[in-house]
C-alpha positions in Angstrom: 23.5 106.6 -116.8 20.4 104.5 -117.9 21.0 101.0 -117.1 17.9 99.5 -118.6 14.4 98.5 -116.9 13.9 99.9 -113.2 11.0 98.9 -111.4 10.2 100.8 -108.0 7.1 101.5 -106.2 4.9 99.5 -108.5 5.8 101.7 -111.8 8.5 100.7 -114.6 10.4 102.5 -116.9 9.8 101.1 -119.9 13.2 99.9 -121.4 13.2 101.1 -124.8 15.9 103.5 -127.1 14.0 106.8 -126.6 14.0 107.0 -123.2 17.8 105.9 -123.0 18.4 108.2 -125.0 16.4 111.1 -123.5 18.0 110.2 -120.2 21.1 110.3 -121.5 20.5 113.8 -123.2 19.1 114.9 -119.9 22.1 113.7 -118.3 24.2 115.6 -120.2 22.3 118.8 -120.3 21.3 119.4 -116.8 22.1 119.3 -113.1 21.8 116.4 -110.6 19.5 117.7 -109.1 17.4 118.9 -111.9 17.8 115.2 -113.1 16.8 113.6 -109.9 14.0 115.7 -109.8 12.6 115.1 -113.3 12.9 110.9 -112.5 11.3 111.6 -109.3 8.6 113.2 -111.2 8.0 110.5 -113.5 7.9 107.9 -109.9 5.3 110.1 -108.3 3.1 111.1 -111.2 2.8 107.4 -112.4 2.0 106.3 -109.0 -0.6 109.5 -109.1 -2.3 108.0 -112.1 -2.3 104.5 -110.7 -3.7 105.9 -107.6 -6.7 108.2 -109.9 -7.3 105.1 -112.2 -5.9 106.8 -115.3 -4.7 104.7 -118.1 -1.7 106.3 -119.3 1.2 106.1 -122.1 4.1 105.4 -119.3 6.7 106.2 -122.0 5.2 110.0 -123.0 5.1 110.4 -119.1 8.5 109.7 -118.8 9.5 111.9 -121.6 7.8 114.7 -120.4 8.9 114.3 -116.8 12.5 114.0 -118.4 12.3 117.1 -120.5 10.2 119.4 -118.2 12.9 121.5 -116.4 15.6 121.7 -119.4 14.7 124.7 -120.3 16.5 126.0 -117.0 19.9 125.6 -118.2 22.1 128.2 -119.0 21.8 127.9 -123.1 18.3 129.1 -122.7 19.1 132.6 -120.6 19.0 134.5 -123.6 15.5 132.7 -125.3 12.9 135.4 -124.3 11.2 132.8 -123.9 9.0 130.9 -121.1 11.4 128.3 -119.8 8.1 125.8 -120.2 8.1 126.6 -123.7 12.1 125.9 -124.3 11.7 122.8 -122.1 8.6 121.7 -124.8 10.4 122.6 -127.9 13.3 120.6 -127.0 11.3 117.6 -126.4 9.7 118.2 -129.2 12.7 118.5 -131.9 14.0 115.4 -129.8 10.7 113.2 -130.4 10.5 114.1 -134.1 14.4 113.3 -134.5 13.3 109.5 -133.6 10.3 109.6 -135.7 7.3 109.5 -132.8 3.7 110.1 -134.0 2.5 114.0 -134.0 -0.2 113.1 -131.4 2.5 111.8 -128.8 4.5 114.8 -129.8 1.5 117.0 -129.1 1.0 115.4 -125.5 4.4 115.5 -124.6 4.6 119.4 -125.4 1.7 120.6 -123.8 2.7 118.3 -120.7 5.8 120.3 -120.4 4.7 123.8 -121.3 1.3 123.7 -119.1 3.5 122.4 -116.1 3.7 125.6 -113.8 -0.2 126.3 -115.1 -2.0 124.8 -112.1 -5.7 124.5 -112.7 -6.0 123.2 -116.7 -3.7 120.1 -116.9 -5.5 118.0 -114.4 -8.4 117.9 -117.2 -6.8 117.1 -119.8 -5.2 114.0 -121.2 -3.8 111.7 -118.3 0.3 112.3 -119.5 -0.2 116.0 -119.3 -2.4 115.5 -116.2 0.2 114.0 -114.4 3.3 115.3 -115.2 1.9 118.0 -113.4 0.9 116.0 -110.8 4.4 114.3 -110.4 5.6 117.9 -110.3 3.1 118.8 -107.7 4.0 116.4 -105.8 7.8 116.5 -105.6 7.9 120.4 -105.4 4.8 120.7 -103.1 3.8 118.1 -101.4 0.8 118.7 -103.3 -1.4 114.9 -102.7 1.6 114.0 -100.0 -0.1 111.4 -98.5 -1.6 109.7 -101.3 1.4 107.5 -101.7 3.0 105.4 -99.2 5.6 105.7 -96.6 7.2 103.0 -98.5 7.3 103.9 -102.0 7.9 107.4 -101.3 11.6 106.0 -99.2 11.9 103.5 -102.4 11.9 106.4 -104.7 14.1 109.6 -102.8 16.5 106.1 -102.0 16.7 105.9 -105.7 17.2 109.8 -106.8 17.6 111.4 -103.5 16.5 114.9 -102.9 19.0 116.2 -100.3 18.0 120.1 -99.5 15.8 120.2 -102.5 13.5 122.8 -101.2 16.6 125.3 -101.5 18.1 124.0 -104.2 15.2 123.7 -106.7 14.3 127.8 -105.7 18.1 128.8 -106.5 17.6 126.6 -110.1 14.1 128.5 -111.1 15.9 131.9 -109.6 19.0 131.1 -112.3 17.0 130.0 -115.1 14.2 132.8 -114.7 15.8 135.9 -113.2 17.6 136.4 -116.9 14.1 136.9 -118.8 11.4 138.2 -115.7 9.0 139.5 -118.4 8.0 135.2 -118.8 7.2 135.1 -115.5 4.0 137.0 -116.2 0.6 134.8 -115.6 2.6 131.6 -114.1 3.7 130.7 -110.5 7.2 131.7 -111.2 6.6 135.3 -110.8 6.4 134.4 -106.8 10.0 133.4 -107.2 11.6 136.6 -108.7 9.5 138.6 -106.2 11.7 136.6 -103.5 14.6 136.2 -104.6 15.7 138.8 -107.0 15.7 142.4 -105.5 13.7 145.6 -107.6 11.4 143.0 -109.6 8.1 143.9 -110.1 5.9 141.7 -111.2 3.4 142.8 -114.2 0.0 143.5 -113.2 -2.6 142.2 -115.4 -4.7 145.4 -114.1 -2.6 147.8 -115.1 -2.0 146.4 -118.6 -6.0 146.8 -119.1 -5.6 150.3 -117.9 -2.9 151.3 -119.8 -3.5 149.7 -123.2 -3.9 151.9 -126.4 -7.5 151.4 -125.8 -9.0 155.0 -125.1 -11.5 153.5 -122.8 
């Protein structure tokens, strides 16, 4: 549960009814260690923008690093949908529930949704920069040496990430392996390919050569 104002490495969650009530949602919805993992983004990708100079909204960071990975859970199997894209439009109907501006809306989706799109959301605006970056990071080790020693013991001490590496691939395998036709033009095809025997990834070469196009 949410117990107000932590401050850790340097960074604070700011203490206000949205994002107790986003953590509690989140809570509620997902696993630990899909929890963990989404505070753990927040940690590392505000310490990423403190460490790049960015001047950033903390609260739309955290409510993107909160909502990022919902779209995972079993309620969302059936979607046909990018998990990215169920993760953003939850945040989103969340956000407008409690009245928050359009614009922070807006950054907050496209934080979520562009989060397994590596290349784009570093230049774009510094919450959807680095909620990638905090994902980067914890998923990774993307930039593993840009924080400390120190803050990175402060923050695993505080959400712990005990055999994350396997346990993060089983939750993309479970959330994705229902719906492999999202998968196509994002990281996550690597994963099915892995884990999930007969998939075959779609190949953005034969789609050119097989349109209805006669030539």
């Amino acid at each position: 549960m949410f117990t107000g104002q932590q401050i850790t490495a340097g960074a604070t969650i700011p203490d206000t009814k949205l994002t107790r009530e986003a953590t509690e949602l989140v809570r509620e919805s997902t696993t630990e260690l899909i929890y963990h993992h989404s505070c753990r983004v927040f940690w590392f990708g505000s310490l990423q923008g403190r460490n790049r100079g960015l001047s950033f909204d903390p609260e739309l960071l955290y409510l993107g690093a909160m909502f990022h990975d919902l779209g995972l859970s079993g309620r969302f199997h059936g979607s046909g949908r990018r998990f990215e894209v169920d993760s953003a439009d939850e945040a989103r109907r969340f956000l407008q529930g409690h009245g928050v501006p359009e614009d922070s809306i807006r950054r907050v989706w496209t934080a979520i949704a562009l989060h397994t799109t590596p290349g784009i959301p570093e230049f774009m605006e510094p919450e959807v920069a680095l909620v990638t970056a905090g994902v980067e990071y914890d998923v990774l080790g993307i930039g593993y040496r840009d924080i400390s020693d120190a803050d990175r013991a402060e923050i695993t001490g505080l959400h712990p990430r005990p055999e994350f590496k396997r346990g993060i691939l089983q939750a993309f395998t479970e959330g994705i392996a229902p719906k492999p036709a999202t998968t196509f033009g994002n990281v996550k095809a690597d994963v099915l390919e892995r884990f999930v025997p007969g998939y075959r990834r779609v190949n953005f070469v034969d789609l050119i050569e097989n349109s209805a196009w006669p030539e």
